[in-house]
C-alpha positions as CSV (number, residue, x, y, z in Angstrom):
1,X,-35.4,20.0,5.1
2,X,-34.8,23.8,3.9
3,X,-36.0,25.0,7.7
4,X,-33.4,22.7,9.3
5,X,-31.0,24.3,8.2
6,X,-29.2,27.6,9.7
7,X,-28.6,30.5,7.7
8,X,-24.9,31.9,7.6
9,X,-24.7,35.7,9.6
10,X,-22.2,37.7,8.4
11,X,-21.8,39.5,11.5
12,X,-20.9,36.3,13.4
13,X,-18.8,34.6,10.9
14,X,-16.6,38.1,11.1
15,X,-16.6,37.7,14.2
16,X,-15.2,33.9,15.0
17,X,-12.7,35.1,11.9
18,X,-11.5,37.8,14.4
19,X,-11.2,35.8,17.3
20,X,-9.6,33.0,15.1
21,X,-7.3,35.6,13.6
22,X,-6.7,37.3,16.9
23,X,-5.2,34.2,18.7
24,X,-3.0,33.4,16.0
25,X,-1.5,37.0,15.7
26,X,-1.0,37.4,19.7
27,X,0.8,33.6,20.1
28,X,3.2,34.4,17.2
29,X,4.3,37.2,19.2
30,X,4.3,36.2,22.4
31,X,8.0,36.2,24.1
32,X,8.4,34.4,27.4
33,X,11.8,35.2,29.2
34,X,10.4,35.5,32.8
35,X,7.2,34.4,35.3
36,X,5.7,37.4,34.4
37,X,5.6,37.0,30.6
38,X,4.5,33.1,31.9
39,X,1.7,34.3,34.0
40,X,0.6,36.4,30.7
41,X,0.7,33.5,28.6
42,X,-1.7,31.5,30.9
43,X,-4.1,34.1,30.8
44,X,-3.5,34.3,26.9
45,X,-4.0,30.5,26.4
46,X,-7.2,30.9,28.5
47,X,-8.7,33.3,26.2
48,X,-8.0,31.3,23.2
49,X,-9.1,28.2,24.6
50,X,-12.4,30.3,25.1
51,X,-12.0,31.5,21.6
52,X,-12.0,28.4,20.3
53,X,-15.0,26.8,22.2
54,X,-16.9,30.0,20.6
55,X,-16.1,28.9,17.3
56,X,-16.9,25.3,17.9
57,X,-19.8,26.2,18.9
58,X,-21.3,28.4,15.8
59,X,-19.6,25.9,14.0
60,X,-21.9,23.2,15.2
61,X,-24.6,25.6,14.8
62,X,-24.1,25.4,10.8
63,X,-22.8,21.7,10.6
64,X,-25.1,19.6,13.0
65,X,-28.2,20.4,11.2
66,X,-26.8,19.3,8.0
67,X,-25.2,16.3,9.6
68,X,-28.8,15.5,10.7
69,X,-29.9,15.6,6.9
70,X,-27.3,13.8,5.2
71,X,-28.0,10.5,8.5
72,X,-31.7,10.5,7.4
73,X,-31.4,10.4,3.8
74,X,-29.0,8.1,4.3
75,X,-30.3,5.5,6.5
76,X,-33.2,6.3,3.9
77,X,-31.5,5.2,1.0
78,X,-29.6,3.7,2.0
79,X,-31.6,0.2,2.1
80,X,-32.7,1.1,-1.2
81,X,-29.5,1.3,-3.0
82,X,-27.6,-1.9,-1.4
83,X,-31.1,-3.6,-3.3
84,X,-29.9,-1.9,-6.7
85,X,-26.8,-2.8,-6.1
86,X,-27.5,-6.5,-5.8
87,X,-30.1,-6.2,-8.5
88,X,-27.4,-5.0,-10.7
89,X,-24.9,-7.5,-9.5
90,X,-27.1,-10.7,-10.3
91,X,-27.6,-9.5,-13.9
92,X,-23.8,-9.0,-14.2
93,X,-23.0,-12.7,-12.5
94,X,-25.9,-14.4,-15.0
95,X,-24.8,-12.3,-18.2
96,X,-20.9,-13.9,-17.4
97,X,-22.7,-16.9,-17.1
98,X,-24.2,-17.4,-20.4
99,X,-21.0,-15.5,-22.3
100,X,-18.6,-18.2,-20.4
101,X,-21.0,-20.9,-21.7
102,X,-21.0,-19.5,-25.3
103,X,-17.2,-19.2,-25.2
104,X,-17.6,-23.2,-23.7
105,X,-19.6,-23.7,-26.9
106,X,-16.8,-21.7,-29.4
107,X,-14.1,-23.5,-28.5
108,X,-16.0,-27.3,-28.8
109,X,-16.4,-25.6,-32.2
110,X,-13.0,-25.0,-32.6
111,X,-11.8,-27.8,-31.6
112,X,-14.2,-29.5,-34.4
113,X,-12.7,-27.0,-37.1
114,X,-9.0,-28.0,-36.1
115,X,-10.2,-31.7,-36.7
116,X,-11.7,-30.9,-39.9
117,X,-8.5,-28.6,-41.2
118,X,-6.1,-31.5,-40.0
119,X,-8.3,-34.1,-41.9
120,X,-8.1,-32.4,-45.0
121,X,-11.9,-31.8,-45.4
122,X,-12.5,-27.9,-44.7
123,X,-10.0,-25.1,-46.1
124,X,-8.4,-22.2,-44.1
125,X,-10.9,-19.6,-45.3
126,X,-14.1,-22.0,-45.0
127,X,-12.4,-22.5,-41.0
128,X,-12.0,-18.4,-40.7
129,X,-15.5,-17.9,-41.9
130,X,-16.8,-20.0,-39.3
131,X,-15.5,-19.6,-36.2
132,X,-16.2,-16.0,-37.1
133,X,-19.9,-16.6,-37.1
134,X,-19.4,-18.6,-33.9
135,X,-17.2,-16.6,-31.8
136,X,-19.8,-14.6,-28.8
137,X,-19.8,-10.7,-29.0
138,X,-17.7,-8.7,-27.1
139,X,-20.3,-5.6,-27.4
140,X,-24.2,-6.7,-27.1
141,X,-26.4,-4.2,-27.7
142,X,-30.3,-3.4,-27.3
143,X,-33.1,-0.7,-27.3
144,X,-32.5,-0.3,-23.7
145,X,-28.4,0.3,-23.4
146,X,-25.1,-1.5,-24.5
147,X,-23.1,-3.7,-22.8
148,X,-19.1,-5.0,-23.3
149,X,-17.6,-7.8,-22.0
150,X,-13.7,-7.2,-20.9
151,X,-11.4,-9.0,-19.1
152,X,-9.7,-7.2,-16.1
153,X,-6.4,-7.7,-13.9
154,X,-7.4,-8.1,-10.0
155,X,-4.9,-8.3,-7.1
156,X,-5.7,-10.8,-4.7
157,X,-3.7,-11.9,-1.6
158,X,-3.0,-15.2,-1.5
159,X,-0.2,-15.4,1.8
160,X,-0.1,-12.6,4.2
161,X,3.0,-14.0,5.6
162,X,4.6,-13.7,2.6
163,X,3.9,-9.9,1.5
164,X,7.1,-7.3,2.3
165,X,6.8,-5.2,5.6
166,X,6.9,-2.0,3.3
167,X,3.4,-3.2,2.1
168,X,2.6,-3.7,5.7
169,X,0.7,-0.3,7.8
170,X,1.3,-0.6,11.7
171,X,-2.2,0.0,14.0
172,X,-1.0,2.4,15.9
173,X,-4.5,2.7,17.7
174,X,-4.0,-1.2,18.9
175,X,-0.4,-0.8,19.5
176,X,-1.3,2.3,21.7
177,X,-3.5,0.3,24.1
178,X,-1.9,-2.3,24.5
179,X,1.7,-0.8,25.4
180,X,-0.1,1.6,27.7
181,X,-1.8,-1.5,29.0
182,X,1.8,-2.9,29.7
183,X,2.0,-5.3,26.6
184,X,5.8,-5.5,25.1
185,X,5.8,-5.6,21.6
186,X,8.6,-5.8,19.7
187,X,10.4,-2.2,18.2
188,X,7.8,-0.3,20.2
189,X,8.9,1.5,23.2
190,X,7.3,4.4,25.5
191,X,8.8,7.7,25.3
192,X,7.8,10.5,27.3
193,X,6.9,14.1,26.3
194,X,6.1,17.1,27.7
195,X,3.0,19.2,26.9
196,X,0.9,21.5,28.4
197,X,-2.2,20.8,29.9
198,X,-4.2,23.9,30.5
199,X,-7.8,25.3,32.2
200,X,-9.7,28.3,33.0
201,X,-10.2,29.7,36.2
């Protein structure tokens, strides 16, 4: 993987800096009051349009090889760790299992206990002793790692229709094409606005 990848040259990296630094210095003090100065400005954006291609271009020169990496090992593990992943999850799902059938079995227990309390025939510290020696672990613990049952808050949707539009984010990509496309949709119009399209000679 080491030979993919392209080393940095100082002498090029100063270079794309000066270009980079160049065209910002030169546009901040450029003044157009006549055709003339416009004329200059063409031949200015030129040139920085050409400065930036240059810098694309070593740019891809460092990034593309390391995008090529990071897409194999990827598509290498990736595979690999969606199969942990559901390993993991399966164990998770059958641990909540048995701890929701323990709990099941506690509070039959309890609900015996109660009886027993009501009916005279256990005491309160007889009751507390028990359902202490019932009640499932919260932390479960082995040779090979520890584990802890806890009980989390998840927000789940249950009626679209019903959420607040400042919840709601517009798709401006979908809007975009279908407006252009001559779709009306409500509280979106087309407004017009100049920019500058430019090429070199």
């Amino acid at each position: 993987m080491e030979d993919k990848l392209v080393k940095f040259n100082d002498k090029e990296v100063a270079l794309v800096k000066r270009q980079a630094t160049g065209s910002m210095n030169v546009a901040q003090s450029l003044i157009i009051e006549n055709t003339e100065d416009l004329q200059k400005a063409i031949t200015l954006l030129s040139r920085i349009k050409q400065a930036a291609k240059i810098i694309k271009e070593k740019k891809e020169e460092f990034t593309k090889p390391a995008r090529e990496i990071i897409k194999s090992a990827r598509e290498l593990f990736k595979s690999l760790e969606e199969k942990c992943n559901e390993a993991e999850a399966i164990v998770k799902e059958k641990m909540i299992d048995f701890n929701d059938k323990e709990e099941a079995k506690m509070k039959k227990e309890e609900e015996k206990v109660v009886a027993k309390i009501e009916a005279g025939k256990m005491t309160l510290e007889k009751a507390a002793e028990k359902l202490d020696k019932i009640s499932p672990e919260k932390v479960v613990e082995s040779k090979g790692g520890k584990i802890q049952y806890r009980t989390i808050k998840e927000v789940v949707i249950d009626d679209e229709t019903k959420i607040p539009r400042r919840y709601l984010v517009a798709d401006m990509v979908s809007i975009r094409k279908d407006v252009l496309a001559g779709e009306e949709i409500p509280g979106v119009s087309i407004v017009e606005k100049k920019i500058v399209a430019s090429s070199s000679n």
